[in-house]
N, C-alpha and C positions, 0 to 999 in steps of 0.2 A: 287407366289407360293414358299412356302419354301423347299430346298430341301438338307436333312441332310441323307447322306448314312455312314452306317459302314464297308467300303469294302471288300471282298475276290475277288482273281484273280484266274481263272482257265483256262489258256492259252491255246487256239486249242482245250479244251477238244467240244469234239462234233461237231468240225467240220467238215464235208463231203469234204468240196473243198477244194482247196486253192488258198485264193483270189490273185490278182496279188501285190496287196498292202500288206499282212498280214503277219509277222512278230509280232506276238504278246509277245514275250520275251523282244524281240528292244521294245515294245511300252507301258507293263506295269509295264518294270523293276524289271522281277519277271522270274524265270526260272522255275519253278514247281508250280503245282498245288500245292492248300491245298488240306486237306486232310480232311473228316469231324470232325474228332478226334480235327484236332487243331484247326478247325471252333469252336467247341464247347469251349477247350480249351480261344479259343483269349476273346471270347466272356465272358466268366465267369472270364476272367481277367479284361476286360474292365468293365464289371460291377460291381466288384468290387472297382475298380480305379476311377468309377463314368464317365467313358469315352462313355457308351452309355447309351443315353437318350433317353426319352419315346416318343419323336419327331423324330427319327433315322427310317431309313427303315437299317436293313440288304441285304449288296448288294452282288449280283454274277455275276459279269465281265469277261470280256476275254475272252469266247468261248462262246459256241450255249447253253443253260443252260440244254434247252428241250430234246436235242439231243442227251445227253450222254447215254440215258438209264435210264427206269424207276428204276433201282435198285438203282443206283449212284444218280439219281434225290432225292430221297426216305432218303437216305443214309444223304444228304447236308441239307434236309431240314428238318430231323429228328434231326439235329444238333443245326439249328438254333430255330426252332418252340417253345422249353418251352421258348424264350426270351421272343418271341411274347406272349406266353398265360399270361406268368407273367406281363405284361405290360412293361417289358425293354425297348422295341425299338417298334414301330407303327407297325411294318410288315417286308415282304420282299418282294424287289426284285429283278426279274433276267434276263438279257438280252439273245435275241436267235434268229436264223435265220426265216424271215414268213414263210416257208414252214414247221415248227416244232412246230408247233400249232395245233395240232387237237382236238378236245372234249375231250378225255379221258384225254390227257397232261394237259389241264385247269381246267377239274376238279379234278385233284391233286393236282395241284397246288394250288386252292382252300381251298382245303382239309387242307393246312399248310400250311395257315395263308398267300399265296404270295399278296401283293394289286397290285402289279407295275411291268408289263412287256415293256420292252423294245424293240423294233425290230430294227435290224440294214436291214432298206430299202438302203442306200446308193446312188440309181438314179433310175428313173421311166421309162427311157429308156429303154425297152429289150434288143436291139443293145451294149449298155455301159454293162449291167449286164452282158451278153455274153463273153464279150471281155475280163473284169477281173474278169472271172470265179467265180462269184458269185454262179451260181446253181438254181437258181432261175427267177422267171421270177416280172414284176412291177404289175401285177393283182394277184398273190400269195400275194404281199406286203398287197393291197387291201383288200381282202377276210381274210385276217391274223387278219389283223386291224380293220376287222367288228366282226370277231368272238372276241374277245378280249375285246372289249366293250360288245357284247350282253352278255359278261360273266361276267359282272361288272366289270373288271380291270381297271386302269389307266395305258393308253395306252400314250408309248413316242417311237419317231421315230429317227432315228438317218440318217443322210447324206451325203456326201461325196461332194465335191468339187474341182474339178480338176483330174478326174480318166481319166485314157488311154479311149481315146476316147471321151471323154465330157469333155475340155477344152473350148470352149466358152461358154462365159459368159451368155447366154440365157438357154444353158444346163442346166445350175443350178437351174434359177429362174425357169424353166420349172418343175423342182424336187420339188422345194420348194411350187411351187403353188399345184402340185399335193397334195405333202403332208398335207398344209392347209384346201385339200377338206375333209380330212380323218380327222378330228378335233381331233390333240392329245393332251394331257394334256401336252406334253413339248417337247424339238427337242432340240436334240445334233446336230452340223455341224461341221466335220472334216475335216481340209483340206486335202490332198493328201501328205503326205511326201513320197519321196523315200529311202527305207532302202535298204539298203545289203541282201542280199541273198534272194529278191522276186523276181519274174517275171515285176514286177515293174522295176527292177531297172537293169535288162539285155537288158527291153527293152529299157530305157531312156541308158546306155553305147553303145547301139550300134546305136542311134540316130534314134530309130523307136517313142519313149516319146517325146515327148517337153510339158512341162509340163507348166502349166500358170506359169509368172512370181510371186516373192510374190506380186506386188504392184496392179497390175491385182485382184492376190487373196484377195487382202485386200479391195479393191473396191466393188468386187461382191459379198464378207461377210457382208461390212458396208450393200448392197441391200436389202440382205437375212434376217438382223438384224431390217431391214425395215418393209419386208416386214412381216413377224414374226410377228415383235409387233404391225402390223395393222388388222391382226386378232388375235390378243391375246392373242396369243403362246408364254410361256417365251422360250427362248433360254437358259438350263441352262451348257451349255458345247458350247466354240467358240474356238477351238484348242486341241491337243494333249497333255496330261498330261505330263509335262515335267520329263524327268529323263536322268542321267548318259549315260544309255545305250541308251538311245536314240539319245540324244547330238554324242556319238562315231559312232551309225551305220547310220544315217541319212548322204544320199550324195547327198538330192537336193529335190526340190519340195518346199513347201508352209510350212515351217519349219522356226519360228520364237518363242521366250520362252515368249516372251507376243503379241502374235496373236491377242489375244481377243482385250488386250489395243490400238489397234494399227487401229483395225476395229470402235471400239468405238471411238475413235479419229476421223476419218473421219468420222464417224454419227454427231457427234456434231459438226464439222465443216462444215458439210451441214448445220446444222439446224442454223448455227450462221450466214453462209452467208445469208440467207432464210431472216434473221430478220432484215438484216443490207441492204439489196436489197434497193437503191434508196434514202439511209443515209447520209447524210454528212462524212465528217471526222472525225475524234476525238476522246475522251473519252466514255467507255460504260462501263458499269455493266451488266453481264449476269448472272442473275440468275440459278442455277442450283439446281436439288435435292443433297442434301449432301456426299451420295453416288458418285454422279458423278462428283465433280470436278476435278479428275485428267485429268477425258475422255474430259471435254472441255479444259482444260489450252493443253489436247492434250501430247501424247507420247514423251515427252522429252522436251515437252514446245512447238512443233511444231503446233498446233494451233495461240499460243499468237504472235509465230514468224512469224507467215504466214498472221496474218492482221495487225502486225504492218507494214510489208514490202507494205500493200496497202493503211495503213495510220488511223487504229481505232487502238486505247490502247484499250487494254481489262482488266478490272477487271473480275474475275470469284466467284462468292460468292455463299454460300450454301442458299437453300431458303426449307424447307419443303414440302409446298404447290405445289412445280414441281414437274410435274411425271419425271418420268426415260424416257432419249430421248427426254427431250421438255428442251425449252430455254424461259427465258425471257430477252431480253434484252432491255436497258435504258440508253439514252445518259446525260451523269453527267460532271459537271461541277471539272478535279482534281479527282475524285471520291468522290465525295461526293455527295454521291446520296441518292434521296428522291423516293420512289418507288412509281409508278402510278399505274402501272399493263394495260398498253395500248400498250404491241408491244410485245404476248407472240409469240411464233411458236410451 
C-alpha cells in the first residue's frame, strides 16, 4: 500500500488528557499549530511547486483532529477540501482519539472529502490505558474502529510499545494481535520515548518507570513486524519521526534515529538463520527484494558480521521476485552463483 501524506501538525489541539508519554512539541518539532489560512496558504504553494500530487492524502497530525470542535474541524477542512475537489491530492486524513468518533463527526468528515482516519489505540489493556491517562478505555478502541469502516473510511491504528505498565514483551503482542482482529488498512508502532516534562518521565526519575531496554525493544518490534506482515498489515511507521527537539528533550526509553533499520535487521536475521538451519559452512547468496538489502547486510553491516563470526560469507543481492521480509538463499561456490530457487524462507 502506498502511502504519500502532505503533512500539517496541530499539537495537543483536542486533547482532553494528558497522556503520560505526550509531549507533542518534543515529538513533532513544531511549537504551534497551523492555522487554516496557511493550511490553504502551504497547500496552494505546494501546488504550484508541483510538491503535491494527485496520489497525496492531506494530512492532520498531532492532536485529536475530531475533538477540537465542529467549528475548527469545518475551518481546516474548508481549507484543504478545493485540493481534494480539484484532484491535487487523493483526499484527507486525520488522526483522533476512539472515543471522538461519533456519527455526526464521520459524516462531516465525509462531507470534505476525509478517506483516512487514523486512531491512536496505543494498548488494549484497560489497566495500561488507565495508568498513562489515556481517557479511554480498549472496547471504545473497538466500537471506534467498527464505526469507521461501517462508514467507509480506511481505518489505521497506531500503538505503543513499552508504556508504564506494559513492559513485557507479551503486552505487546497481546496489542498487536488485538488490533489485527480489527482488520486495519495499516499500523503505526511507536516505541515509548521518555521526554522531559511528561508524567513519563517523573515517573522513570524517580525510579517508579523502568522502561524495556532498546535491544528488548528492538526484538519485540522485529515480533510485531512479524506478526503484521502475517496478516497483511503494512506497518507504515516503526519509530518516532526524528527531529532536533526531540534528540535535546528525549532522556531514555526506546529512542533510537534509525529504530525501524535496526528491527528490520533482526527480521532478516531470523529469516537468514531460518534458511541456513542445518547448512554447512561457507559461501551463500541471499536473495533479497531490492528494497531490502540494507535490512539484510543489517544495521551497520551487523548481520554479515554475525554469521561470518559462525562461519557463512554472505553475499546479499537484490532479486525482484522476493517479497519484502522473505530470503532466498544459495550456497555458491566464491560467489558465483547460479540460481535454483530451492531454499527460499
Amino acid at each position: 500500500m502506498k502511502h504519500k501524506t502532505f503533512p500539517f501538525f496541530i499539537p495537543h489541539y483536542g486533547c482532553p488528557h494528558q497522556c503520560s508519554f505526550c509531549e507533542q512539541h518534543a515529538i513533532s518539532g513544531q511549537e504551534a499549530a497551523v492555522t487554516p489560512q496557511e493550511v490553504a496558504d502551504t497547500l496552494a504553494r505546494a501546488k504550484e511547486q508541483c510538491l503535491l500530487t494527485s496520489d497525496m492524502e492531506v494530512a492532520f497530525f498531532g492532536g485529536s483532529f475530531t475533538a477540537i470542535g465542529e467549528e475548527r474541524v469545518r475551518a481546516y477542512l474548508t481549507a484543504a477540501f478545493p485540493f481534494v475537489e480539484h484532484g491535487d491530492c487523493a483526499g484527507i486524513r486525520v488522526s483522533t482519539r476512539p472515543d471522538a468518533v461519533e456519527p455526526p463527526m464521520l459524516s462531516l468528515l465525509k462531507e470534505y472529502g476525509v478517506k483516512t482516519i487514523e486512531l491512536g489505540a496505543q494498548s488494549m489493556r484497560d489497566e495500561v490505558l488507565l495508568k498513562n491517562g489515556r481517557g479511554h478505555t480498549a472496547e471504545e478502541v473497538r466500537q471506534a474502529s467498527k464505526r469507521i469502516r461501517e462508514a467507509g473510511f480506511s481505518l489505521g491504528l497506531q500503538m505503543m510499545v513499552g508504556l508504564y505498565g506494559d513492559t513485557c514483551p507479551e503486552d505487546a503482542m497481546y496489542t498487536a494481535r488485538e488490533l489485527c482482529a480489527l482488520s486495519p488498512d495499516f499500523v503505526r508502532i511507536y516505541p515509548t520515548v521518555i521526554v522531559k516534562g511528561t508524567m513519563l518521565a517523573s515517573l522513570y526519575e524517580a525510579g517508579a518507570y523502568v522502561p524495556m531496554t532498546l535491544w528488548t525493544g528492538v526484538e519485540v518490534c522485529a515480533d510485531l513486524l512479524e506478526l503484521f506482515d502475517a496478516h497483511g498489515i503494512p506497518v507504515i511507521r516503526l519509530g518516532l519521526q526524528d527531529s532536533a527537539s526531540l534528540i535535546k528533550t528525549q532522556i531514555g526509553g526506546l529512542y533510537h534515529p534509525a529504530f525501524r533499520e535496526l528491527c528490520e535487521s533482526v527480521l532478516y536475521r531470523r529469516r537468514i538463520e531460518e534458511a541456513l538451519c542445518g547448512q554447512p559452512d561457507g559461501h551463500y547468496t541471499v536473495f533479497v527484494h531490492p528494497s531490502c538489502v540494507s535490512k539484510a547486510v543489517g544495521h551497520a553491516q551487523c548481520n554479515k558480521k554475525e554469521f561470518e563470526t559462525r562461519g557463512f560469507f554472505l553475499k546479499i543481492k537484490p532479486d525482484e521476485q522476493i517479497p519484502v521480509y522473505r530470503v532466498l538463499v544459495e550456497r555458491s561456490e566464491n560467489f558465483a552463483v547460479k540460481k535454483s530457487g530451492n531454499s527460499g524462507v
